[in-house]
DOBA-797335 format. One line per 4 residues: number of its first residue (from 1); their letters; for each residue x, y negated, z of N, C-alpha, C, O, CB. Coordinates in Angstrom, 3 decimals, padded with zeros to 6 digits. Glycine has a CB too. Layout:
BEGIN
NUM) a) X:Y:Z:X:Y:Z:X:Y:Z:X:Y:Z:X:Y:Z; ...;
# end
This chain:
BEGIN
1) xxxx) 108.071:-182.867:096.532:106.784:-182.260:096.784:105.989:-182.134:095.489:105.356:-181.091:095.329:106.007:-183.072:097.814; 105.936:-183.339:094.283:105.401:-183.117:093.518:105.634:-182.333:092.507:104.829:-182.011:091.633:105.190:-183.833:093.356; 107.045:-181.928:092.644:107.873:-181.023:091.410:107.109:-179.556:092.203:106.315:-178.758:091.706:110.229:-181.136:091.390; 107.565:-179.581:093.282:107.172:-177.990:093.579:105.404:-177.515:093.248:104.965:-176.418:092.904:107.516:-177.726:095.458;
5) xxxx) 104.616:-178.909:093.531:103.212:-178.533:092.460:103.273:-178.209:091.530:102.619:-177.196:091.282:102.380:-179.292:092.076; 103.878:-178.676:090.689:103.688:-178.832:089.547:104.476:-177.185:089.210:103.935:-176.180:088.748:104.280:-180.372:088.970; 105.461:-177.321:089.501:106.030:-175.971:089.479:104.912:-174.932:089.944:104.531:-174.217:089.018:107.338:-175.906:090.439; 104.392:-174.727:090.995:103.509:-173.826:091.312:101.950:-173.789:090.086:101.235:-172.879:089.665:103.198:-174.254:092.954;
9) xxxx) 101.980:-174.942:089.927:100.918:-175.117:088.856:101.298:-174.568:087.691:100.487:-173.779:087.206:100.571:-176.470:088.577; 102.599:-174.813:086.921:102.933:-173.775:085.913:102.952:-172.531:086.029:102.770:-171.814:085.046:103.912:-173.891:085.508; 103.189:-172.006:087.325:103.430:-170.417:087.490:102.196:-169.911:087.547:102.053:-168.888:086.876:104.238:-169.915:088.766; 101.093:-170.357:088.229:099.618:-169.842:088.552:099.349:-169.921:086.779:099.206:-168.768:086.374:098.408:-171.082:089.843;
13) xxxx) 099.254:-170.829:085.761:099.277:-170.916:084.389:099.765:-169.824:083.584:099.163:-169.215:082.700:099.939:-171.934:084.083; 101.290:-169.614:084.141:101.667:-168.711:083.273:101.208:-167.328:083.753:100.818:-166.692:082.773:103.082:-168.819:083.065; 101.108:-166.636:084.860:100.612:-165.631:085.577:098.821:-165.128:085.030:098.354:-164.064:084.627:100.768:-166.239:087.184; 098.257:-166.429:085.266:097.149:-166.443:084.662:096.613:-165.766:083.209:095.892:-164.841:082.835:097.060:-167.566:084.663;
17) xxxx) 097.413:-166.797:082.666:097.787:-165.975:080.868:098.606:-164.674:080.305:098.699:-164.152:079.194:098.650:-166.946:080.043; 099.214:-164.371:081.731:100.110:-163.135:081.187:098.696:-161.920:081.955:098.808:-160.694:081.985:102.321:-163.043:082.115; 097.686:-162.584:082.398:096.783:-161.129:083.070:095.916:-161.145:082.112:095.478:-160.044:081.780:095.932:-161.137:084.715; 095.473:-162.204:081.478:094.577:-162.924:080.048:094.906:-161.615:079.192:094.204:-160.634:078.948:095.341:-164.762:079.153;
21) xxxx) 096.191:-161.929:078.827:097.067:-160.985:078.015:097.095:-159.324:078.322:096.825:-158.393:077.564:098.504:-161.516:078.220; 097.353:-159.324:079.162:097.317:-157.481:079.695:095.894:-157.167:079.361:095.811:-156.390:078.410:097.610:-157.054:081.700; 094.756:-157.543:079.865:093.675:-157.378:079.852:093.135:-156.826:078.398:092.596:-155.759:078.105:093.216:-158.496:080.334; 093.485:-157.951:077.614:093.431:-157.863:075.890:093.738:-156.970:075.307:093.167:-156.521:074.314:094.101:-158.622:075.182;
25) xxxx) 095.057:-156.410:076.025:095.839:-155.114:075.416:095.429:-153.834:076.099:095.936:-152.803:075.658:097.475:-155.235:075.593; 094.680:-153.755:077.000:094.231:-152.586:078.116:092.647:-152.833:077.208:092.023:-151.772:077.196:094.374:-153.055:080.385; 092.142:-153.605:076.711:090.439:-153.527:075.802:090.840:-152.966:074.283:090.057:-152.228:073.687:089.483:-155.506:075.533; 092.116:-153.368:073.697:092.647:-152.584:072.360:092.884:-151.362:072.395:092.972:-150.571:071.455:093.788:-152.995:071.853;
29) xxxx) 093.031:-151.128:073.907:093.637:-149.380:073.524:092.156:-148.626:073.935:091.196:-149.118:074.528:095.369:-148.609:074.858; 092.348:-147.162:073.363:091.556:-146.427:073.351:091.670:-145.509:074.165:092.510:-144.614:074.065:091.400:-146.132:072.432; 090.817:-145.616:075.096:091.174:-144.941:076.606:090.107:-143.472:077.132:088.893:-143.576:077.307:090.867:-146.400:077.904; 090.872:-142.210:077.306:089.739:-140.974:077.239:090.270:-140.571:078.264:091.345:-140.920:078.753:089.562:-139.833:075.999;
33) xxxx) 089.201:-139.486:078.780:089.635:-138.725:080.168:089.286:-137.228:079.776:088.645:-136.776:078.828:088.686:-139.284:081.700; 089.936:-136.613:080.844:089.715:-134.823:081.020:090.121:-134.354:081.892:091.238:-134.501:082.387:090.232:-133.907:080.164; 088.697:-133.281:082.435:088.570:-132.876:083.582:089.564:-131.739:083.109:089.361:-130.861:082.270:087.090:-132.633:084.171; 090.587:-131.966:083.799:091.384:-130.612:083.569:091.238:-129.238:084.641:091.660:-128.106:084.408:092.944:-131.064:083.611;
37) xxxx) 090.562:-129.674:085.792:090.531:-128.058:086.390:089.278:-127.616:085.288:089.502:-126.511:084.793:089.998:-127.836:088.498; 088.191:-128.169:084.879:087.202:-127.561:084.183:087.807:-126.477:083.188:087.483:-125.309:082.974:086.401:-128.621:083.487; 089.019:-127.464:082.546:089.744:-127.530:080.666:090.023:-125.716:082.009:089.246:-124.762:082.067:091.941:-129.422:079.648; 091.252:-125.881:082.767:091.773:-124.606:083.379:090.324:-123.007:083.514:090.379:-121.818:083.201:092.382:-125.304:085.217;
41) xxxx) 089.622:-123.572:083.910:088.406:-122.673:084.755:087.674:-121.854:083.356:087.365:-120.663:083.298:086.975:-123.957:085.796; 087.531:-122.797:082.391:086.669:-121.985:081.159:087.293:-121.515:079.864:086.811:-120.882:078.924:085.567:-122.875:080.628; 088.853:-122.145:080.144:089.203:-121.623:078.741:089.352:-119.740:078.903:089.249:-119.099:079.949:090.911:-122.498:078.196; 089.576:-119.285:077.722:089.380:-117.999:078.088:090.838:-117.512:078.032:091.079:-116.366:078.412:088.335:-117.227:077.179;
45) xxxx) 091.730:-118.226:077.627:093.027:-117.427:078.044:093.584:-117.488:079.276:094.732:-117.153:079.567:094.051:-117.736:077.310; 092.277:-118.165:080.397:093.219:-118.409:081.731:092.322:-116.851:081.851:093.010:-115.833:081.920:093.011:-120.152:083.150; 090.917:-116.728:081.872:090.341:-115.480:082.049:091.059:-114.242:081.937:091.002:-113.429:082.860:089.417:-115.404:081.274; 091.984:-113.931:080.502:092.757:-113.230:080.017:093.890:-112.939:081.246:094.307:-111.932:081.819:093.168:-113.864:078.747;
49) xxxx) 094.057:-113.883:081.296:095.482:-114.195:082.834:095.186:-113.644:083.346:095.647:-112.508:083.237:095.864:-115.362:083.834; 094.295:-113.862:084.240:093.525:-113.674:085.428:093.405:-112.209:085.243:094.054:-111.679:086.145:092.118:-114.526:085.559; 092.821:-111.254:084.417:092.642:-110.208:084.325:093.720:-109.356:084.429:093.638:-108.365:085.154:092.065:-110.121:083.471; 094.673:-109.592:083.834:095.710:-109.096:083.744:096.957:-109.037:085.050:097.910:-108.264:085.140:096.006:-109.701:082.664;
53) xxxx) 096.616:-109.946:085.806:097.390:-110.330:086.666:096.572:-109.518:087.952:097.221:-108.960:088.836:097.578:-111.977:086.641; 095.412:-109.523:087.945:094.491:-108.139:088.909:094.981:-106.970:088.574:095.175:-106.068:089.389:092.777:-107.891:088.615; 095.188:-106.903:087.510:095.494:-105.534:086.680:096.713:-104.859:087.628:096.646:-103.975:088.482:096.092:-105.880:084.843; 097.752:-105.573:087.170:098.894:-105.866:087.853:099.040:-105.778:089.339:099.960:-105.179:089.896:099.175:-107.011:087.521;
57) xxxx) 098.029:-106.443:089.971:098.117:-106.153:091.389:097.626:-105.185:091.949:097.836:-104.764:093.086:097.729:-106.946:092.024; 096.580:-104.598:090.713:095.699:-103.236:091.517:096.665:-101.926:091.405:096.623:-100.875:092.045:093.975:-102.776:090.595; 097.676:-102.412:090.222:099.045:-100.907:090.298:099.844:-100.857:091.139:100.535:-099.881:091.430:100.126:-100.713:089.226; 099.847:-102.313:091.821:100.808:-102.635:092.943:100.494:-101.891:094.334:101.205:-101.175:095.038:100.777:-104.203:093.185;
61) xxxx) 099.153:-102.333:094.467:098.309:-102.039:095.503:098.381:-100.135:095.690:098.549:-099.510:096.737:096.675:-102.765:095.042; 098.208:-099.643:094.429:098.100:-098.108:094.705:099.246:-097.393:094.589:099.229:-096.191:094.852:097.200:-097.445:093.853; 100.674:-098.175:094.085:101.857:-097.544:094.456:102.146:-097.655:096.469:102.444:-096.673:097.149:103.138:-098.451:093.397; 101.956:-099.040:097.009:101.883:-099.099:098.205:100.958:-098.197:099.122:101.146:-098.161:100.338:101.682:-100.227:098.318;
65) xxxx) 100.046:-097.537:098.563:099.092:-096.972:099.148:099.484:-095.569:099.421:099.412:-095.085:100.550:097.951:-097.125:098.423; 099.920:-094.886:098.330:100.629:-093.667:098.245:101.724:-094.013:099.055:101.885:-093.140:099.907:100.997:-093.175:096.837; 102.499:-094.872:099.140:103.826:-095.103:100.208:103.675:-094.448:101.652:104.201:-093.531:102.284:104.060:-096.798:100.519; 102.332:-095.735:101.906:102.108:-095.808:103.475:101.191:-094.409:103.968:100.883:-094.128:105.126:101.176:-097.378:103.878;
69) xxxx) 100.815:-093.521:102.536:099.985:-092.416:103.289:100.847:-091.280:103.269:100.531:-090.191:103.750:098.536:-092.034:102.622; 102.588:-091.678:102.382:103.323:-090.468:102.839:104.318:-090.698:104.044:105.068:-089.782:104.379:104.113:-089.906:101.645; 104.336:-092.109:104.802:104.659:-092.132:105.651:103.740:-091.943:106.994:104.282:-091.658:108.062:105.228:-092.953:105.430; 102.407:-092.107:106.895:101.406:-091.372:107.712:101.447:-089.779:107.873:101.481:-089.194:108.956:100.126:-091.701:107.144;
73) xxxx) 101.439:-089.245:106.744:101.857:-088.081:106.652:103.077:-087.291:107.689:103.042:-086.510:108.640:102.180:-088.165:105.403; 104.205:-088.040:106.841:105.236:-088.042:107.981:105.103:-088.203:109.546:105.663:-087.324:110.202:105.999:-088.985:107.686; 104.610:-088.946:110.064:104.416:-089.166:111.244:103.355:-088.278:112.123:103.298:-088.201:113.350:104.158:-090.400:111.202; 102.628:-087.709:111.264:101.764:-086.901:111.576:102.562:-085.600:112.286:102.611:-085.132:113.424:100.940:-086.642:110.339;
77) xxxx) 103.304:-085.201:110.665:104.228:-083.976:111.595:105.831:-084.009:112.023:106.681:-083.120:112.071:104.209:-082.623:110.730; 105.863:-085.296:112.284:106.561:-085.240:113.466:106.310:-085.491:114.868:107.098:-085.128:115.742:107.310:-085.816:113.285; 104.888:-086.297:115.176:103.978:-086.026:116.336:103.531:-084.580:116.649:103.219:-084.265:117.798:102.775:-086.789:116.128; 103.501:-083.721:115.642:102.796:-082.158:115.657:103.916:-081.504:116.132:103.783:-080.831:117.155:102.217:-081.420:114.119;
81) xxxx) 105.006:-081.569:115.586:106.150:-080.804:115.843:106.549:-081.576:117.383:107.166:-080.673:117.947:107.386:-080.917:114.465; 106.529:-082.369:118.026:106.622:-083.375:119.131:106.091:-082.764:120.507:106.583:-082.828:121.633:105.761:-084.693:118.737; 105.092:-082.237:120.112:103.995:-081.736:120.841:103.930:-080.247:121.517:103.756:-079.783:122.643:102.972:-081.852:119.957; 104.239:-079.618:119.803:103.827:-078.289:119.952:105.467:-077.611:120.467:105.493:-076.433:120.824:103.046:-077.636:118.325;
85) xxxx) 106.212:-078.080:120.468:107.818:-077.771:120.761:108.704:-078.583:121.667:109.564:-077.915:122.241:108.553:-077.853:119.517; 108.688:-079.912:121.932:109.370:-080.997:121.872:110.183:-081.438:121.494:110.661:-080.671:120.658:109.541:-081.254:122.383; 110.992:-082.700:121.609:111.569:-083.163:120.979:113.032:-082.573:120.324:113.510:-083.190:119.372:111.498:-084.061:121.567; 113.598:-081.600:120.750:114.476:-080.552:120.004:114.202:-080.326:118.883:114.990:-080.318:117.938:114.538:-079.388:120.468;
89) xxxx) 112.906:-080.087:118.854:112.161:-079.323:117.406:112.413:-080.077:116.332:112.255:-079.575:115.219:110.487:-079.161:117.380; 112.733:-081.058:116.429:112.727:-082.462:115.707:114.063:-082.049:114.549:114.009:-082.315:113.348:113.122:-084.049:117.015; 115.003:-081.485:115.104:116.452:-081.396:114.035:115.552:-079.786:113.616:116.152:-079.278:112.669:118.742:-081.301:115.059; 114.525:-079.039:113.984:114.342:-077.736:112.866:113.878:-078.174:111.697:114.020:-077.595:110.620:113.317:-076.580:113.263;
93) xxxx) 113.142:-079.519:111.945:112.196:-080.140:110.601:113.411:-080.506:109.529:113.264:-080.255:108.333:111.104:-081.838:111.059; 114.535:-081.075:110.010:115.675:-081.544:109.212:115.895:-080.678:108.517:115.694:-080.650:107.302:116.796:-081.919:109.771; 116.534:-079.483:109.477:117.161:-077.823:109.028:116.419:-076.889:108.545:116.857:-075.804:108.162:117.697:-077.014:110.093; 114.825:-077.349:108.516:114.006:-076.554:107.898:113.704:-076.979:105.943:113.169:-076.282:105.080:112.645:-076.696:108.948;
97) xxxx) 114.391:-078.550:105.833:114.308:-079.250:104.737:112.577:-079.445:104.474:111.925:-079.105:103.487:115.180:-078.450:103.560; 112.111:-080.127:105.754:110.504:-080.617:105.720:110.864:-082.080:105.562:110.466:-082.821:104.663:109.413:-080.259:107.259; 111.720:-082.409:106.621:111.828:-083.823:106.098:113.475:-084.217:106.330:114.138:-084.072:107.357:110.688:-084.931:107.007; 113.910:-084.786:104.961:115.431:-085.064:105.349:115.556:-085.648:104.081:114.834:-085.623:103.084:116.566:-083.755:105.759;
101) xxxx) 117.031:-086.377:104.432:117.421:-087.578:103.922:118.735:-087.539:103.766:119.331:-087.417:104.836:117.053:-088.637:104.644; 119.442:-087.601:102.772:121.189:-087.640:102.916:121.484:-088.837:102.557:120.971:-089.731:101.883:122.130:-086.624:101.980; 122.680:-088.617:103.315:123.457:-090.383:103.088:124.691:-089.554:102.921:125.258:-089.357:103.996:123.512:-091.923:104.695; 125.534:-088.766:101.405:126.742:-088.740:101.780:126.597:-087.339:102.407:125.658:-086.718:101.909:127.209:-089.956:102.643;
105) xxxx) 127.424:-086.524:103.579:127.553:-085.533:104.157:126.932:-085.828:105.518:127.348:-085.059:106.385:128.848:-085.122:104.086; 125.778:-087.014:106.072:125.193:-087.006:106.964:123.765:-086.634:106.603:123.322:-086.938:105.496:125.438:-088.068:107.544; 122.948:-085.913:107.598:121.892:-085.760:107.222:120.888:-086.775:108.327:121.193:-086.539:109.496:121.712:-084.224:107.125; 119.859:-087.753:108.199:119.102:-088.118:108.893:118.308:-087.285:109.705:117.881:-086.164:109.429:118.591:-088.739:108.311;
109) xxxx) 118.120:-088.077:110.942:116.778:-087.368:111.915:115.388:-087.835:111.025:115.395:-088.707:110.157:116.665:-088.197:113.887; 114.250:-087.078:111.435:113.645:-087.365:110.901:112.725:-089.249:111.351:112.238:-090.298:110.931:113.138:-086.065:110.865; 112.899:-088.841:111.900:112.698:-090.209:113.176:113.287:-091.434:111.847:112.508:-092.248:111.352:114.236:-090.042:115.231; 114.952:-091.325:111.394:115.574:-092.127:111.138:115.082:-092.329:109.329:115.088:-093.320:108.599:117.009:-091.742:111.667;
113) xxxx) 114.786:-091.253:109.153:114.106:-090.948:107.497:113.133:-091.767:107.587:113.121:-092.514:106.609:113.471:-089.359:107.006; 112.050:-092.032:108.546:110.638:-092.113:108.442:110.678:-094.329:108.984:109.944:-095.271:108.686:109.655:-090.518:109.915; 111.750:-094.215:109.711:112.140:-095.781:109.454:112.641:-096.742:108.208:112.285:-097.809:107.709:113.084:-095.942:110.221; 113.878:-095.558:107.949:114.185:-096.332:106.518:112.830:-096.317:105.406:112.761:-097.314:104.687:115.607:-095.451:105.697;
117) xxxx) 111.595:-095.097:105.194:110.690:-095.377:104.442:109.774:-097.020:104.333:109.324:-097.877:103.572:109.970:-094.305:104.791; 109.982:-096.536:105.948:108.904:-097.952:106.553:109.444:-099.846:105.921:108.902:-100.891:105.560:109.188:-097.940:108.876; 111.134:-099.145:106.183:111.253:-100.348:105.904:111.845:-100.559:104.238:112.392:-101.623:103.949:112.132:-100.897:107.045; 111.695:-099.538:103.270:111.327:-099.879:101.927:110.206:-100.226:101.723:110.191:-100.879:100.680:111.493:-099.051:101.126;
121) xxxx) 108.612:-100.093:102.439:107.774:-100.122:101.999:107.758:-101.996:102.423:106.991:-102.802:101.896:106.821:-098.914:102.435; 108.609:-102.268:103.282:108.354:-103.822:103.933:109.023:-104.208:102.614:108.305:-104.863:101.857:109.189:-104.439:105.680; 109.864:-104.019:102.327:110.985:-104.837:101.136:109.979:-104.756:099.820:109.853:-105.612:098.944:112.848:-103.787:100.746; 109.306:-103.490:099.932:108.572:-103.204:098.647:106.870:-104.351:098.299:106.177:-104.711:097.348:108.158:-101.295:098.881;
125) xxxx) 106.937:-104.497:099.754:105.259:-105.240:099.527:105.501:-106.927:099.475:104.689:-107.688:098.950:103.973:-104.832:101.180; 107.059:-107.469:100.264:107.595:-108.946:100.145:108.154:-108.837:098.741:107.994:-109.863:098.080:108.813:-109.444:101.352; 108.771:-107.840:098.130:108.826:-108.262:096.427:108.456:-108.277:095.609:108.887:-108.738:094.552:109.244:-108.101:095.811; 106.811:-107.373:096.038:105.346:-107.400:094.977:104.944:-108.862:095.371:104.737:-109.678:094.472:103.822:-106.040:095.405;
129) xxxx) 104.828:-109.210:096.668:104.318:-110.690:096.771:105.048:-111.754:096.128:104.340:-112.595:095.575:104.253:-111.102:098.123; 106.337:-111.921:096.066:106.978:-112.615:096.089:107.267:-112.880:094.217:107.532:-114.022:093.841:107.946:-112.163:097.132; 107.180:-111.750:093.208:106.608:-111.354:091.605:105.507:-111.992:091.790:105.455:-113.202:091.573:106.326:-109.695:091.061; 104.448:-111.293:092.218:103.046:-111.837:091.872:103.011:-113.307:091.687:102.478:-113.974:090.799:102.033:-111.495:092.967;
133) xxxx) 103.863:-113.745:092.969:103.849:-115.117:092.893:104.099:-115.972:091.708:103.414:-116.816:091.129:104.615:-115.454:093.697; 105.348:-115.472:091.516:106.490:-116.044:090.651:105.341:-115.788:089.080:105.330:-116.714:088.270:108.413:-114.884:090.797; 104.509:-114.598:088.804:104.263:-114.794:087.717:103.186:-115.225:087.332:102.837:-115.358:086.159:104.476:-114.044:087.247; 102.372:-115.562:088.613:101.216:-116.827:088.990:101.535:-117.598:088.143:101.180:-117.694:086.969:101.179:-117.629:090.416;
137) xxxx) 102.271:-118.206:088.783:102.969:-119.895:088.817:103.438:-119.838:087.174:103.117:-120.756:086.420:104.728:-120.208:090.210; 103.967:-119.054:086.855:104.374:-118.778:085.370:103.526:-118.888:084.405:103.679:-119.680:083.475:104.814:-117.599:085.158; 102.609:-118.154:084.519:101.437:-118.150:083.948:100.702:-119.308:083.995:100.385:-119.744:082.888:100.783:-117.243:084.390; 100.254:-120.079:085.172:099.842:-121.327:085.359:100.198:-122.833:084.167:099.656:-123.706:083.489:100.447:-121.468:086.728;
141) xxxx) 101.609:-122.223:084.622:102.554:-123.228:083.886:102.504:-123.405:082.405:102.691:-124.498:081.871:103.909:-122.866:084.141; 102.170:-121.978:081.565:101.895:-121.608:080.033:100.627:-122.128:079.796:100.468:-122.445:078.618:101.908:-120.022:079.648; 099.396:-122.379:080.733:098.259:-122.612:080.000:098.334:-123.835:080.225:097.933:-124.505:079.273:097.020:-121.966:080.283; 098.852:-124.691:081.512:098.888:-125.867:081.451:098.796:-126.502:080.418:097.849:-127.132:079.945:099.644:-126.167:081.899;
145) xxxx) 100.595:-126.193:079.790:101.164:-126.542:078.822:100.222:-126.272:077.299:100.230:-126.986:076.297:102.458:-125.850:078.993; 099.647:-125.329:077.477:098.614:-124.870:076.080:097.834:-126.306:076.196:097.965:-127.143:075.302:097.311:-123.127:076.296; 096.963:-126.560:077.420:096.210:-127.734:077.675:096.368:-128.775:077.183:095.746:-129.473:076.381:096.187:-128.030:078.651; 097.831:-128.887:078.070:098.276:-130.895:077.148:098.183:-130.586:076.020:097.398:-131.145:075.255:100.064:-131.861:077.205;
149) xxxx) 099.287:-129.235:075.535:098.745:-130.129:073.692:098.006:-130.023:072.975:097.899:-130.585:071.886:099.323:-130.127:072.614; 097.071:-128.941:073.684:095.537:-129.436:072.796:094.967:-131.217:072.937:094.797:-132.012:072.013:094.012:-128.335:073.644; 094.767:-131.437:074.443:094.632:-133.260:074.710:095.750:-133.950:073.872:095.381:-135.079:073.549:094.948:-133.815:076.556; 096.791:-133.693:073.489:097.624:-134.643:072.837:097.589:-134.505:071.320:097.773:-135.440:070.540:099.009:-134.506:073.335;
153) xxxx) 097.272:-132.938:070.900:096.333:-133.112:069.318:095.134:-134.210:068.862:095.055:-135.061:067.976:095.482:-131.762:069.145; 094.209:-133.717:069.982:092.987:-134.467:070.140:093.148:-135.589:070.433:092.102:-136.016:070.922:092.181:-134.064:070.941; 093.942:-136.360:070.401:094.068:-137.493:071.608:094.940:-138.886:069.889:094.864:-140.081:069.604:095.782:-136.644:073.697; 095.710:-137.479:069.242:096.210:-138.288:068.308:095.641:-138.326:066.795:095.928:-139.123:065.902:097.495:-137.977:068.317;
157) xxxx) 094.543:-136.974:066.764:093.313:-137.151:066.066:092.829:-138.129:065.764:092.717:-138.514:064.600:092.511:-136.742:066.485; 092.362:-138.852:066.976:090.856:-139.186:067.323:091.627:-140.583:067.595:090.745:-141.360:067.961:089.814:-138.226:068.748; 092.717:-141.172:067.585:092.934:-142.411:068.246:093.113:-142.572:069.355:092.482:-143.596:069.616:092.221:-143.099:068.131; 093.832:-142.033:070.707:093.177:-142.350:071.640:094.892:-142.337:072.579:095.735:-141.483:072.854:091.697:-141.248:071.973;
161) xxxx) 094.725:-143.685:072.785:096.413:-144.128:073.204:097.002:-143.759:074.419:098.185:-143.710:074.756:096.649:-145.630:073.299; 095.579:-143.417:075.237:095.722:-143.417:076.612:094.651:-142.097:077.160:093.434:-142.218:077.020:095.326:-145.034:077.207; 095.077:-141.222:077.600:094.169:-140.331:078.216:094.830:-139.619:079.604:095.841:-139.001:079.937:093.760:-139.238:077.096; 093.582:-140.122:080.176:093.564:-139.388:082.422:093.253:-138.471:082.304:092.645:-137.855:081.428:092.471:-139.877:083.884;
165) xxxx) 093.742:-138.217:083.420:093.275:-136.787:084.086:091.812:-137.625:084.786:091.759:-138.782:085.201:094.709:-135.900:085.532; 090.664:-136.550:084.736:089.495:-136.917:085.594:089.716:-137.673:087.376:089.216:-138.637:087.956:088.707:-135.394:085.679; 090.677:-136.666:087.724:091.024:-136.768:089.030:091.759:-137.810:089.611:091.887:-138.102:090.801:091.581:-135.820:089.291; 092.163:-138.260:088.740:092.804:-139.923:088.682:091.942:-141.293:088.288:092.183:-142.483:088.491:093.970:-139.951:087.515;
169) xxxx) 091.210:-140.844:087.858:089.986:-142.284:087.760:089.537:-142.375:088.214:088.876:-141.359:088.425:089.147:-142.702:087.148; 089.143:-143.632:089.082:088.407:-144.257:090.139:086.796:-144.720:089.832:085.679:-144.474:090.285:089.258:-145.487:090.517; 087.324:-145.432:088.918:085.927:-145.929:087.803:085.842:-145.963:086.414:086.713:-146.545:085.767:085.559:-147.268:087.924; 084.748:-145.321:085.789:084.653:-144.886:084.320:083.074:-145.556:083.759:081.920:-145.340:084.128:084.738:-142.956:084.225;
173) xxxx) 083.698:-146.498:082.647:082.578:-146.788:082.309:081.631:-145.768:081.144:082.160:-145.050:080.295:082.851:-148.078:081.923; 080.237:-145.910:081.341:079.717:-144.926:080.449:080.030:-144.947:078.848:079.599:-144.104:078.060:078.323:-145.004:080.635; 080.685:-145.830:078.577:081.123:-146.297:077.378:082.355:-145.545:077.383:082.679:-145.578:076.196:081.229:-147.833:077.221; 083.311:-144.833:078.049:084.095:-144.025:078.349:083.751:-142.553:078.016:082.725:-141.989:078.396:084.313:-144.270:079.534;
177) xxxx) 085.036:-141.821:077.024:084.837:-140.901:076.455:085.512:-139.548:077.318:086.663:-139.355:077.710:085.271:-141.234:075.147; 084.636:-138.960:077.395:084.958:-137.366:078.098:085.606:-136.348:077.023:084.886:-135.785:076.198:083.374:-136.543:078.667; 086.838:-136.166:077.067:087.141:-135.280:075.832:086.944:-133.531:076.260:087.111:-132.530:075.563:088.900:-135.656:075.309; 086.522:-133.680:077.706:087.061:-132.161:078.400:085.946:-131.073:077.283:086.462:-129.988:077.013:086.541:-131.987:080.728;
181) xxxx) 084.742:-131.287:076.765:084.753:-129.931:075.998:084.960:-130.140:074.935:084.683:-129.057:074.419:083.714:-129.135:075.972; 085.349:-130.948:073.955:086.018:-131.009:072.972:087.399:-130.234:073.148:087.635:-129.515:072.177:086.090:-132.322:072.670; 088.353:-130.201:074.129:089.232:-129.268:074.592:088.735:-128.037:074.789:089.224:-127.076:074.194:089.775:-129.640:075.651; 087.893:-127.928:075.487:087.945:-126.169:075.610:087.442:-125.459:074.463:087.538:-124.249:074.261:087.022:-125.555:076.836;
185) xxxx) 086.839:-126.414:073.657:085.921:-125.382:072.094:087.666:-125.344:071.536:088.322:-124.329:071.303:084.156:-126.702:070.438; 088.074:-126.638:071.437:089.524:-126.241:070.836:090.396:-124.848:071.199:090.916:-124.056:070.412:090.447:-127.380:071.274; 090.376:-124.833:072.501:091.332:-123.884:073.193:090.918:-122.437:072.594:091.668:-121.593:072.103:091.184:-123.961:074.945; 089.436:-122.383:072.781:088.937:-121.178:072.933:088.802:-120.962:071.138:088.238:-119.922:070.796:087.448:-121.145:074.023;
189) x) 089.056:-121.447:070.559:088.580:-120.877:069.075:089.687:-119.729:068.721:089.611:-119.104:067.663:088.587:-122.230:067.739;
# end
C-alpha cells in the first residue's frame, strides 16, 4: 500500500513538472493569429477572381440563352405547322429543310431534332456547372495558398513560431497579436 503511494506520489510530481514545463515552452513561443476569411474577402486578387469568374459565367449564361430561344423557336413552328395542317405536315418541315438533322443517310423528325437540342442544352448547362465549379474551387485553392505564404513570410519575419487561424481560438489575450492586416497590405501591394 505504501509503495503504490508513494508511486502515485512520484507520478502526480512528475506529471506536475512535465505541465510546469509545457507551460514555459507555450510562454517562449511567439504566438499570432489571422482572420483568414477577412485575409480572403479584401485582398484584391480574390476581387480580380471574382470578376472574372462572373465574366465567365455571364458568356455562359448568353450562349445558353441563344440555345433555349432557338429551341423555343423551334417549337413554335412545329406547334404552327401542328395546327394549321396536322401532324403529316410535320415530315414537309423536314422535306422543306426548315428543320432537319442528319445522322448518316437518316433524316430526323422534327419532333426528334428538337429533343436531341433539348438534351444538348441539358449536357451543356451540367458542364458549365460542373467547370464553373471546378474553377471555383481552383481558384480558391491559388489564393489560399497566396495567403499562407504571405502568414508564413510574416510569421518568419517577425518571429512568430506559432500562428491560428482566428476561427480556431477560443481565447485571446489582448496582449495577443492580430497579424490579419499586416497580411492584406502585404497581399495587396
Amino acid at each position: 500500500m505504501k509503495k503504490t503511494i508513494v508511486f502515485l506520489f512520484i507520478l502526480c510530481c512528475f506529471y506536475m513538472n512535465a505541465a510546469q514545463t509545457y507551460a514555459v515552452m507555450l510562454s517562449s513561443e511567439r504566438i499570432a493569429y489571422v482572420d483568414v476569411q477577412k485575409v480572403f474577402d479584401e485582398y484584391k486578387g480574390t476581387k480580380e477572381a471574382t470578376r472574372k469568374l462572373s465574366e465567365a459565367m455571364r458568356i455562359k449564361r448568353e450562349e445558353l440563352i441563344l440555345a433555349e430561344n432557338e429551341i423555343r423557336e423551334m417549337e413554335k413552328r412545329i406547334e404552327m405547322v401542328q395546327q394549321e395542317t396536322g401532324q403529316e405536315a410535320l415530315t414537309g418541315l423536314v422535306a422543306g429543310g426548315e428543320i432537319t438533322e442528319s445522322t448518316g443517310a437518316v433524316k430526323l423528325s422534327p419532333l426528334e431534332v428538337l429533343g436531341r437540342k433539348k438534351e444538348k442544352i441539358e449536357n451543356m448547362v451540367r458542364d458549365t456547372e460542373e467547370t464553373l465549379l471546378l474553377k471555383e474551387d481552383e481558384i480558391r485553392q491559388q489564393i489560399l495558398g497566396q495567403i499562407y505564404d504571405v502568414i508564413r513570410e510574416i510569421a518568419e519575419e517577425e518571429g512568430y513560431s506559432i500562428v491560428l487561424s482566428r476561427d480556431d481560438v477560443l481565447y485571446v489575450e489582448k496582449s495577443s497579436v492580430d497579424l490579419t492586416d499586416r497580411v492584406i497590405k502585404k497581399l495587396n501591394k
